[in-house]
C-alpha positions as CSV (number, residue, x, y, z in Angstrom):
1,X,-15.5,-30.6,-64.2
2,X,-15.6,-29.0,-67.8
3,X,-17.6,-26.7,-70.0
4,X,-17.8,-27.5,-73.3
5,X,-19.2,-25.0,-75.7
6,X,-19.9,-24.8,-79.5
7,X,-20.7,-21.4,-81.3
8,X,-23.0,-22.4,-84.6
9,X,-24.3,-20.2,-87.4
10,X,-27.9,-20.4,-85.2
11,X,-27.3,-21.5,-81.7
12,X,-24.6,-21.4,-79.0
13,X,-24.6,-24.8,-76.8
14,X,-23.5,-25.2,-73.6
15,X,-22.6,-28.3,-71.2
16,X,-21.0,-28.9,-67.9
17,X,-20.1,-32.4,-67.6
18,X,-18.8,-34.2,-64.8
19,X,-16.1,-37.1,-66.7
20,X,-19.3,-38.4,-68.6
21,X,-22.2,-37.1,-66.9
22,X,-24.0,-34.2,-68.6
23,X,-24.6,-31.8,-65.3
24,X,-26.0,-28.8,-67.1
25,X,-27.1,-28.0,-70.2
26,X,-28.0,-24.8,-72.1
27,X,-29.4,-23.4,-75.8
28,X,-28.3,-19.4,-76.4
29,X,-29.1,-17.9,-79.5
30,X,-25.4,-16.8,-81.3
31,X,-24.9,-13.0,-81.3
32,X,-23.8,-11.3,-84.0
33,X,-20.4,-10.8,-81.7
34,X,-20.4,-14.1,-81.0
35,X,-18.9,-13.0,-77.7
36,X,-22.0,-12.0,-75.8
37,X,-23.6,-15.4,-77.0
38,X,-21.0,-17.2,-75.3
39,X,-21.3,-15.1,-71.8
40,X,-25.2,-15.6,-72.6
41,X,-24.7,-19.9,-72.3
42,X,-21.3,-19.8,-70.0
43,X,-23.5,-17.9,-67.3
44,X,-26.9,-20.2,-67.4
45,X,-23.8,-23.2,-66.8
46,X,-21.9,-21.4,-63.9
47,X,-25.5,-21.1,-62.5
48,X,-25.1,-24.5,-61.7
49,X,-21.6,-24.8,-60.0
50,X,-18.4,-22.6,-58.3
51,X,-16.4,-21.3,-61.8
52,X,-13.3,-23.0,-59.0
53,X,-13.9,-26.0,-59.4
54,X,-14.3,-25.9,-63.9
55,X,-11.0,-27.6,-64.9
56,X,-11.2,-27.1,-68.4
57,X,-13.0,-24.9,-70.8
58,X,-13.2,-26.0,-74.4
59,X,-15.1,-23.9,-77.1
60,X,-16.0,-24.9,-80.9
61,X,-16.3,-21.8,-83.1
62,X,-17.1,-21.3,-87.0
63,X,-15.9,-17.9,-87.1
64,X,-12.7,-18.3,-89.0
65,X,-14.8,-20.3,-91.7
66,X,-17.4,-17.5,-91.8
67,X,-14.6,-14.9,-92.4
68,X,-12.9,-17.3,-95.1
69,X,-16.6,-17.7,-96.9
70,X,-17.8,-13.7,-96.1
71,X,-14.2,-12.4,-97.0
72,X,-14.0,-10.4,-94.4
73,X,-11.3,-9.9,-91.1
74,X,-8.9,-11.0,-93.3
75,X,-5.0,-9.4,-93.9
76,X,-2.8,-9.5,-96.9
77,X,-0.7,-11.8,-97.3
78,X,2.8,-12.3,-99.4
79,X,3.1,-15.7,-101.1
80,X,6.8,-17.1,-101.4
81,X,7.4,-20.6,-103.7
82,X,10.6,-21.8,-103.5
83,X,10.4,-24.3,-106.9
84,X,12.0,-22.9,-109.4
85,X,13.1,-24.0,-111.8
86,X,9.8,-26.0,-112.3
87,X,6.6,-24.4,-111.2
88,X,6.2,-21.5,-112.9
89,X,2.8,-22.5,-115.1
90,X,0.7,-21.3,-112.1
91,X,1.2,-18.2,-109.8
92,X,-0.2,-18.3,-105.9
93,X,-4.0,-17.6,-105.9
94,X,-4.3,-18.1,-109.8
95,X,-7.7,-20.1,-109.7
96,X,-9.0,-17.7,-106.5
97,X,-12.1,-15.8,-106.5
98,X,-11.2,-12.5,-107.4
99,X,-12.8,-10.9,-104.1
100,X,-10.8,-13.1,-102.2
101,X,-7.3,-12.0,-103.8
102,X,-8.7,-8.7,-103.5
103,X,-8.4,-9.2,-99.5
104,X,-5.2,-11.2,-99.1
105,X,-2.9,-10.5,-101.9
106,X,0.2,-9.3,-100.2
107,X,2.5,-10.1,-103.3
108,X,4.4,-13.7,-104.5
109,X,7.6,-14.5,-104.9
110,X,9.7,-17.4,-106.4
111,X,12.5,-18.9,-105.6
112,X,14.9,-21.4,-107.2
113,X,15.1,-24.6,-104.8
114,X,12.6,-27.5,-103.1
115,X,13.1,-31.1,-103.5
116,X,11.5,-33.4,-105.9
117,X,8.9,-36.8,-104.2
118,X,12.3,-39.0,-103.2
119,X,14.3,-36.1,-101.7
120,X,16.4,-35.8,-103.9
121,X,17.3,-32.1,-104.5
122,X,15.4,-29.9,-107.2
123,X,17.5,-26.9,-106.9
124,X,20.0,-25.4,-104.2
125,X,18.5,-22.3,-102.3
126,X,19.8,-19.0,-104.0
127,X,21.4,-16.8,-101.2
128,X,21.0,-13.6,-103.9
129,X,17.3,-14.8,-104.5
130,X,16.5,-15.1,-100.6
131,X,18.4,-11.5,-99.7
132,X,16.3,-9.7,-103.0
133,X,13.0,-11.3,-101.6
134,X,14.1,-9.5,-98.1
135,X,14.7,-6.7,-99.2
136,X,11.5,-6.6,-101.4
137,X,8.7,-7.7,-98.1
138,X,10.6,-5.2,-96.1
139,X,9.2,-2.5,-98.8
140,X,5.8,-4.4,-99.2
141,X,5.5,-4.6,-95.5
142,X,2.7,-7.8,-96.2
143,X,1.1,-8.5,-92.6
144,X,2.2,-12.4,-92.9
145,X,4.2,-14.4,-95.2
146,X,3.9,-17.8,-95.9
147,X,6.5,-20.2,-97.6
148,X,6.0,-23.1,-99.5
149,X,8.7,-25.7,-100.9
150,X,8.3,-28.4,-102.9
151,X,7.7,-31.7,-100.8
152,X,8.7,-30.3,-97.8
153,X,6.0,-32.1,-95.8
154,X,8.1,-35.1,-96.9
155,X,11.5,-33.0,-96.5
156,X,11.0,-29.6,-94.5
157,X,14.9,-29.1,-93.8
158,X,14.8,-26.4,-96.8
159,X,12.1,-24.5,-95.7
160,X,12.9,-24.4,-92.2
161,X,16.1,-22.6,-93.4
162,X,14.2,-20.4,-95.0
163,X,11.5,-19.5,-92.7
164,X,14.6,-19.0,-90.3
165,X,16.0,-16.8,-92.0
166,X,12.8,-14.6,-93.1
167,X,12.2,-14.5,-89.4
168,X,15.7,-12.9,-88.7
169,X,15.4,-9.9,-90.9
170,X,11.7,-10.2,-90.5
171,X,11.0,-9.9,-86.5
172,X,8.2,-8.2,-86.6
173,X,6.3,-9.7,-89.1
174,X,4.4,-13.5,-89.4
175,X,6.5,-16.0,-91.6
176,X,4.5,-19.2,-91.8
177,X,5.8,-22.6,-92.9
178,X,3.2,-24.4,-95.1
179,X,4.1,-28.2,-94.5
180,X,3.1,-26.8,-90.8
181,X,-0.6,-26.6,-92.7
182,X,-1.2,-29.0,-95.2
183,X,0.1,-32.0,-97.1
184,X,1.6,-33.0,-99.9
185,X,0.3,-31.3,-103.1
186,X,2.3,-27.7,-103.6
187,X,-0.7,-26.0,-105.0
188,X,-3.4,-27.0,-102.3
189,X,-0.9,-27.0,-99.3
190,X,0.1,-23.1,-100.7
191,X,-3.3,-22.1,-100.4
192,X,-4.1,-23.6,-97.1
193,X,-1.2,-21.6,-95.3
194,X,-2.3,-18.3,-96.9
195,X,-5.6,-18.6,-95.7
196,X,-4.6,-19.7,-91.9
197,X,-2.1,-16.5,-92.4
198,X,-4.8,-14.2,-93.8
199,X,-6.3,-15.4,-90.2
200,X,-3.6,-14.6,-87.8
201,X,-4.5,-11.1,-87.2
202,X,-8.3,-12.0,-86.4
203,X,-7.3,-15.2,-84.3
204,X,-5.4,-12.9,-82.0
205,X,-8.4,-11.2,-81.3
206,X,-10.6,-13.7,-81.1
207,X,-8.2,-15.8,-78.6
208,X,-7.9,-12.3,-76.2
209,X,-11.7,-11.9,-76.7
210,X,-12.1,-15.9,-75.1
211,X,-9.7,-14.9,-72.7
212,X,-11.7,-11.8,-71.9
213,X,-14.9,-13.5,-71.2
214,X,-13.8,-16.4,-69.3
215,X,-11.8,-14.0,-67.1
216,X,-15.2,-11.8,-66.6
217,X,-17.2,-14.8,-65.5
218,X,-14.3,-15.8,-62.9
219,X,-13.3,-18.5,-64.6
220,X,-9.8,-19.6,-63.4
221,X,-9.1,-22.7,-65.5
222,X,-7.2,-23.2,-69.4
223,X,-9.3,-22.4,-72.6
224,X,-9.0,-24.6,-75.2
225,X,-10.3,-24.7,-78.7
226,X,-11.7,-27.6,-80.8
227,X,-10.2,-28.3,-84.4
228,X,-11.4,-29.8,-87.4
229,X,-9.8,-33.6,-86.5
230,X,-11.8,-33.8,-82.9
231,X,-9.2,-32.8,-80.7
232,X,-8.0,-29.3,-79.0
233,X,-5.6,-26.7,-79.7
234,X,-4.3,-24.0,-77.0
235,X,-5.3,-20.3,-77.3
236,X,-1.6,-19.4,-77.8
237,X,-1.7,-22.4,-80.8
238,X,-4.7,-20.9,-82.4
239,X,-3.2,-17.6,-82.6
240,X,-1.0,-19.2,-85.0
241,X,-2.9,-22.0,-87.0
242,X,-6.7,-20.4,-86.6
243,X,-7.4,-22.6,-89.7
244,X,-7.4,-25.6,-88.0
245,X,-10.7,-25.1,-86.8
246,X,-12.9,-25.2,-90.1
247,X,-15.3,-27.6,-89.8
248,X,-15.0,-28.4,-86.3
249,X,-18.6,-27.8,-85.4
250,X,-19.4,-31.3,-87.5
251,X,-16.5,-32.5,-86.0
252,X,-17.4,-31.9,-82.4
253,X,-20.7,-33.5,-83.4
254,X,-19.2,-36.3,-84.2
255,X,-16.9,-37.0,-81.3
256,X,-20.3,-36.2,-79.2
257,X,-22.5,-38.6,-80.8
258,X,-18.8,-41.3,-80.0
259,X,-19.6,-40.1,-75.9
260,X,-23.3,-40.4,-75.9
261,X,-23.5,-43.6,-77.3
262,X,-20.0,-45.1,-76.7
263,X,-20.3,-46.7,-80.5
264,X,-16.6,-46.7,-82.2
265,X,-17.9,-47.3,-85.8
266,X,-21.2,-45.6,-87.0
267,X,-22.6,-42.8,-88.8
268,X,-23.9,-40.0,-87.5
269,X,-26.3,-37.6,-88.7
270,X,-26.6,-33.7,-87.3
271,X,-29.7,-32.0,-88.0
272,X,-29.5,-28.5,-87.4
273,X,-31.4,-25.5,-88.9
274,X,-30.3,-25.0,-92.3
275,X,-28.2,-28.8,-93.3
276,X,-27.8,-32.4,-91.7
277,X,-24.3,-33.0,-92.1
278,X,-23.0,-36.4,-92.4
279,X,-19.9,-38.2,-91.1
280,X,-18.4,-41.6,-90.1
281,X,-17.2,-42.1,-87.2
282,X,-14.3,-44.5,-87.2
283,X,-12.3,-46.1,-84.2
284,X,-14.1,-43.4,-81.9
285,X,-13.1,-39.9,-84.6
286,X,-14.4,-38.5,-87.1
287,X,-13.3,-40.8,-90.7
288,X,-11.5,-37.9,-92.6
289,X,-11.3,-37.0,-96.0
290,X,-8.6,-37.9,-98.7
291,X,-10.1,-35.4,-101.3
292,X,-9.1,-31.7,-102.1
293,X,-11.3,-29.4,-100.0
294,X,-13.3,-26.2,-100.9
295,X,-13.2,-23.6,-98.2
296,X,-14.6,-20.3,-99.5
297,X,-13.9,-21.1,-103.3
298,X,-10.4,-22.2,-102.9
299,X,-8.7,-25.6,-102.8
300,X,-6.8,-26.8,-100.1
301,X,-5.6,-30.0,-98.6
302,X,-6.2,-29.4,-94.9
303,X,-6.9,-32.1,-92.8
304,X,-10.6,-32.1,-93.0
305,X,-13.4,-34.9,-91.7
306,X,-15.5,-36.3,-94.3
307,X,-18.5,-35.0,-94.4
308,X,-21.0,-34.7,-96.5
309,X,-24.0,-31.4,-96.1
310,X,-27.5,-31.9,-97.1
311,X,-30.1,-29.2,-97.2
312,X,-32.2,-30.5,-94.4
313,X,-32.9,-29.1,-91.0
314,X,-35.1,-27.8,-88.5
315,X,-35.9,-24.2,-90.6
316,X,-36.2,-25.8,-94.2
317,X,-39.2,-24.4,-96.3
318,X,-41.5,-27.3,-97.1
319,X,-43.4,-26.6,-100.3
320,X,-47.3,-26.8,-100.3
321,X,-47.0,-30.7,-101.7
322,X,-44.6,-31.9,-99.2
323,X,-42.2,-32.9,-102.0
324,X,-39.7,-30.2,-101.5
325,X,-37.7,-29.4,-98.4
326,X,-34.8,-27.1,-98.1
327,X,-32.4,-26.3,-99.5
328,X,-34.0,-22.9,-98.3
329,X,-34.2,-22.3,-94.4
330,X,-36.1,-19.8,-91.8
331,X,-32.9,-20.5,-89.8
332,X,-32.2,-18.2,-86.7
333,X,-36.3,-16.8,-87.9
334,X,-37.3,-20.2,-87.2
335,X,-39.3,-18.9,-83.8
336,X,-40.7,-15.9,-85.9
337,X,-41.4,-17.7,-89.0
338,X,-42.4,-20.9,-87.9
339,X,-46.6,-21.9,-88.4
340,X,-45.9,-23.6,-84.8
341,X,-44.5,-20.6,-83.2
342,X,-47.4,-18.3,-84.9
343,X,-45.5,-17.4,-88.5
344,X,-46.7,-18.0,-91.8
345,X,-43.9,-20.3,-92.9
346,X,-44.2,-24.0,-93.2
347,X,-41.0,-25.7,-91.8
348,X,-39.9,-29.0,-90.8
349,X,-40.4,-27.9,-87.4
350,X,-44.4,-27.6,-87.8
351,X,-44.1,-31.5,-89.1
352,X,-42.6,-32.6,-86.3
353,X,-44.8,-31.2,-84.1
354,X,-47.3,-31.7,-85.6
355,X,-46.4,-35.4,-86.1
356,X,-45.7,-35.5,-82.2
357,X,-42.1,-36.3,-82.6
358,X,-41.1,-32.7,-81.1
359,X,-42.7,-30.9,-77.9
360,X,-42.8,-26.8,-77.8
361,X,-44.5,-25.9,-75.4
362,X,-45.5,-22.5,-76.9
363,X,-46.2,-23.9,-80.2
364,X,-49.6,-22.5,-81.8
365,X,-51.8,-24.8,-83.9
366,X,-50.2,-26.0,-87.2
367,X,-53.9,-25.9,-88.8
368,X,-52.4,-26.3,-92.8
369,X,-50.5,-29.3,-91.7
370,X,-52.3,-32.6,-92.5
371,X,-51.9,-36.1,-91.9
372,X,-52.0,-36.6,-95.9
373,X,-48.8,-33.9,-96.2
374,X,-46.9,-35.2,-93.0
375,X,-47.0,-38.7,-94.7
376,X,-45.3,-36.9,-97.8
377,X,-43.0,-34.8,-96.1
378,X,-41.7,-38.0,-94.7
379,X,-41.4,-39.8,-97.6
380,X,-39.5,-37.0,-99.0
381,X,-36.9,-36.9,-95.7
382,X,-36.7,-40.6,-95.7
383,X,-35.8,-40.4,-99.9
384,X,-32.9,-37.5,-99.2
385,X,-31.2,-39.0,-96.0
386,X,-31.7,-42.9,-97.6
387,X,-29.5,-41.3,-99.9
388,X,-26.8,-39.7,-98.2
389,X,-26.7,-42.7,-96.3
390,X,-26.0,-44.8,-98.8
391,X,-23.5,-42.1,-100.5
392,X,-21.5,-42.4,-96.8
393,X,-21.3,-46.0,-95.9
394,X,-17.8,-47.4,-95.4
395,X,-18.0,-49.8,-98.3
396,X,-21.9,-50.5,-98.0
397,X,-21.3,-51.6,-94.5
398,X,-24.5,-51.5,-92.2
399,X,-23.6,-49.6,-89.4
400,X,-26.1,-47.9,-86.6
401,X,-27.3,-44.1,-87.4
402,X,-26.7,-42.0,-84.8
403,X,-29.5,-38.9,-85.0
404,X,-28.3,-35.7,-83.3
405,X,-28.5,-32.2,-83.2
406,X,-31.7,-30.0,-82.7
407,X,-33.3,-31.4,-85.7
408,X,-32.8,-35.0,-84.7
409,X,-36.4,-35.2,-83.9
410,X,-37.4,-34.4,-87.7
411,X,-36.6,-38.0,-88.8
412,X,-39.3,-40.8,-88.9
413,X,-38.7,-44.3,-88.3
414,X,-36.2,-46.4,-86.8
415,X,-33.7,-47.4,-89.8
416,X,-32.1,-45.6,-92.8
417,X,-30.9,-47.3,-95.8
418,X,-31.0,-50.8,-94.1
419,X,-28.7,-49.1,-91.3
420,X,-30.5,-48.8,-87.5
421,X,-30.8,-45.6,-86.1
422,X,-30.1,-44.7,-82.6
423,X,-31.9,-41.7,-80.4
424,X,-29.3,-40.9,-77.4
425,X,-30.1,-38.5,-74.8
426,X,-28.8,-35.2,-74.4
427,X,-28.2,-35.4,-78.7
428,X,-29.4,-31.8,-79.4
429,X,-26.1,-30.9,-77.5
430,X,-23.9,-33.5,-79.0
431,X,-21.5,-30.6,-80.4
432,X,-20.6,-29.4,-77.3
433,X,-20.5,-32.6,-75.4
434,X,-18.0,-33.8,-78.5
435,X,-15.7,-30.0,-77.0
436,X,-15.9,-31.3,-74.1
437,X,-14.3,-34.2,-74.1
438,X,-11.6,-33.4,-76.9
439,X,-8.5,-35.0,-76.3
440,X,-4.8,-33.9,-78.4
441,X,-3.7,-34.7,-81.5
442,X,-0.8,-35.2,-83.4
443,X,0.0,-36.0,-87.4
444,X,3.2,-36.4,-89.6
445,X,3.2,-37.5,-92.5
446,X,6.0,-39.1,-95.1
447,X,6.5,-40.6,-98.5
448,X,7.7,-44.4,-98.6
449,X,9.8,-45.1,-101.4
450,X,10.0,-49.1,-101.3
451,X,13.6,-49.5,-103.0
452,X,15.1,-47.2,-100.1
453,X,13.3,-47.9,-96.4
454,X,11.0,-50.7,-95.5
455,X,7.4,-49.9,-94.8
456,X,7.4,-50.9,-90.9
457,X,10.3,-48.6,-90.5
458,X,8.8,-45.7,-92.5
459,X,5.8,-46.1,-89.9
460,X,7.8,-46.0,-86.8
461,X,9.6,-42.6,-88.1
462,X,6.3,-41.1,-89.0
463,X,4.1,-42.2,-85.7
464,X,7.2,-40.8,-83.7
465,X,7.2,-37.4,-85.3
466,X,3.1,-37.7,-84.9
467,X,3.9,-38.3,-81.2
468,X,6.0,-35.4,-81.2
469,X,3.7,-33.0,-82.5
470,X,1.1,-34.7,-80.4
471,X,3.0,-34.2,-76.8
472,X,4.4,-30.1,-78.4
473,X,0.1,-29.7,-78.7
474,X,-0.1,-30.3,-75.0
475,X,-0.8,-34.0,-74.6
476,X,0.4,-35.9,-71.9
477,X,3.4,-38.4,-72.9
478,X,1.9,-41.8,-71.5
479,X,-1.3,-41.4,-72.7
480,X,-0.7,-41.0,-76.7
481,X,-2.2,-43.7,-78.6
482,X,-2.4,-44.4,-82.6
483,X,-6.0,-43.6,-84.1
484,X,-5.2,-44.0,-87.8
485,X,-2.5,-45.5,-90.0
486,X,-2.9,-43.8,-93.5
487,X,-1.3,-45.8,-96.8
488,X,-2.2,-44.3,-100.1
489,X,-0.3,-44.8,-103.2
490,X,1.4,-42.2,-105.4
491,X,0.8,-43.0,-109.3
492,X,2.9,-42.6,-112.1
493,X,6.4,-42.0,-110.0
494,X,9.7,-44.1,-111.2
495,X,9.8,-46.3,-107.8
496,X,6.9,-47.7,-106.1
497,X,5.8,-44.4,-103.4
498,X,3.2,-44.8,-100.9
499,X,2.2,-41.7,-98.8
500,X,2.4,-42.4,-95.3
501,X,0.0,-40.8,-92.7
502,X,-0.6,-41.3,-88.8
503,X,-2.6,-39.7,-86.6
504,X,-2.0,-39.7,-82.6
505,X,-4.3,-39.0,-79.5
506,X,-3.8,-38.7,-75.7
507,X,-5.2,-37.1,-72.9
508,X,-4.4,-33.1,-71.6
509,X,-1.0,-33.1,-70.0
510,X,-2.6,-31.9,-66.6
511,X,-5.1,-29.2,-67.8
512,X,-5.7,-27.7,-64.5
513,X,-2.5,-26.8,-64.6
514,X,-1.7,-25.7,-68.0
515,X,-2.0,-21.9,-69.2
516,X,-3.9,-20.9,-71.5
């Protein structure tokens, strides 16, 4: 059996399945440690069964976003671009919020070398540069560094030397590789691997702080955690890339809504407190994004699912018309606040109780709540999700809806934007079912220049270096398989250059037996 377990902003959800069968099920409030809201949920599930025979553990967490976006638990780190002799017009963290430089700014550094988009090379590496730069972060004493080269998710050889050599004279100290991050795009991949750096220090006690409470509660079995594509990373992995997990709570959503409903292609919709976040799921995952993402103010090109936040939950403020709702939410207050649960707040909540769509069974009369305003309030849903809807469809397609979360009962009706919705069981946990059933993932990427390599051939070297990464991250050889074959054109270069992506799955590589 496993537990899967997902740590949001306002609850902590719990499940025990049994392959697909949901055996337990559990709601904690989060904690402000987060740690004791985990115990909280992990001990109303091992009510229910011998901690012996859990398999697996697999938790969802938002706490590295939460430091990114409150700027705190984070260490300085020491910035090292090896471009030179272009890419001088903009220093690391030029465009970041000031606050945030304030936390991580451990110094940058550049260096003559990198490779231009066809491989060729832009500049040798400088053996003076590289043994100044030394002896400079052993002075600065930064508690990471990270190094970026130009195109070296397309050609990493350089700075693999490089981190090599960092890591010799540099034992004691973090040196992270960026094409180990992000793709192609020196700027955005840069600032994705300082970040995940800044995080290294807080990941490792965050992974002995999991390790802590599932030893406590006699669990016996590996800990894994959920990352932002769907699938799992080791404890001892997200010690070193803790920023793969942003936005896996959606994600995990996602994936959940794929196991309740067993629907490849559809969009799904999760309502919680504050937003209803919406994604696509495609072939069974979570469609991902192509764009430049925001995380805390800077841009980055991590690997990210496409999703798209709307101010909508279970806490939002409805104003005394019913034409406004959210962006403002009660949130975790909800029980406090709530005209249902005796506050003097009027919430989506109250609507849907009072529309009979959602049972509490403490809930007090919702005496300001008409029938008149309910029929506006659901207007106004209807309007805002009709929208995002549309905004989300895969080329206008009509796909089903898939409601879940612990807000899914706050939609009316059964169809958005011409699109069907679907009402599966078990949906306020959907997050941690979608843990729970995480599977491993690789990715590579590669540009494909057509005067050099053939397309089919540029494929085959990238999906073999995916299936590398994908069997390194714990996933059993003979059950890989290819999820996503990514081909988007490069403008404006001499030769006609597509970037090539692919994206692997497979099953745990015996997780009973795998350490955590």
């Amino acid at each position: 059996m496993r537990i899967g377990l997902d740590v949001g902003g306002t609850h902590t959800d719990a499940v025990l399945m049994d392959g697909t069968t949901v055996v337990a099920r559990t709601k904690a409030t989060t904690t402000a440690d987060v740690a004791s809201g985990i115990e909280a949920a992990l001990r109303v599930i091992l009510a229910e069964c011998d901690p012996a025979a859990v398999d697996l553990l697999t938790i969802g967490t938002t706490q590295f976003t939460n430091a990114v976006i409150e700027r705190k638990q984070l260490s300085k780190v020491a910035a090292v671009r090896v471009c030179l002799p272009a890419g001088r017009g903009l220093m690391p963290r030029s465009d970041w919020p000031e606050d945030l430089v304030k936390s991580t700014d451990g110094g940058s550094y550049l260096l003559h070398g990198g490779h231009l988009y066809d491989g060729r090379e832009l500049a040798p590496l400088d053996d003076a540069e590289v043994t100044a730069l030394i002896r400079s972060l052993n002075d600065a004493k930064p508690a990471a560094v990270v190094v970026s080269c130009a195109f070296s998710p397309a050609q990493p050889a350089l700075e693999v030397m490089l981190v090599d050599r960092l890591r010799a004279a540099l034992p004691d100290t973090p040196i992270c590789p960026s094409h180990q991050i992000g793709g192609l795009g020196l700027i955005e991949r840069e600032n994705a691997a300082i970040l995940n750096a800044a995080l290294l220090a807080f990941a490792d006690r965050v992974a002995n702080a999991l390790t802590g409470s599932s030893s406590r509660l006699g669990l016996r079995c590996p800990v894994y955690v959920s990352q932002n594509d769907g699938t799992l990373i080791t404890l001892e992995r997200l010690r070193h890339y803790p920023a793969l997990t942003f936005a896996s709570g959606p994600t995990n959503s996602i994936r959940g809504a794929w196991a309740l409903t067993d629907l490849s292609d559809a969009i799904v919709i999760d309502i919680g407190g504050t937003t209803s976040d919406i994604g696509v799921l495609k072939n069974g995952f979570p469609r991902q994004s192509n764009l430049v993402i925001d995380v805390g103010g800077i841009r980055t090109n991590f690997r990210m699912p496409d999703v798209l936040a709307t101010g909508l939950g279970g806490g939002s403020l409805v104003s005394d018309d019913g034409r406004t709702c959210g962006p403002q939410s009660v949130a975790r207050e909800l029980r406090q606040k709530a005209l249902c649960f005796g506050g003097d707040v009027m919430t989506l909540t109250d609507i849907a109780v009072s529309r009979g769509r959602l049972a509490i069974s403490d809930a007090a009369v919702t005496s300001p709540v008409t029938e008149a305003l309910c029929d506006i309030v659901d207007e106004t849903i209807l309007a805002k999700l009709n929208a995002a809807v549309d905004q989300m469809k895969p080329g206008g397609a009509i796909l089903p809806v898939i409601l879940v979360g612990g807000g899914a009962a706050l939609v009316p009706g059964d169809n958005l934007a011409g699109c069907p919705i679907v009402r599966p069981d078990n949906a306020d946990v959907a997050n941690a079912i979608g843990a729970s059933i995480a599977q491993v993932s690789g990715e590579a990427e590669m540009l494909h220049v057509a005067s050099k390599q053939s397309r089919s051939e540029v494929v085959e070297l990238v999906t073999a270096r995916a299936e590398t990464a994908a069997v390194s991250a714990g996933a059993a050889a003979d059950t890989l398989s290819t999820i996503n074959v990514e081909a988007l054109d490069i403008p404006y270069m001499a030769a006609e250059t597509t970037r090539i992506r692919v994206t692997v799955v497979g099953d745990l590589d015996d997780p009973s037996k795998r350490a955590s």
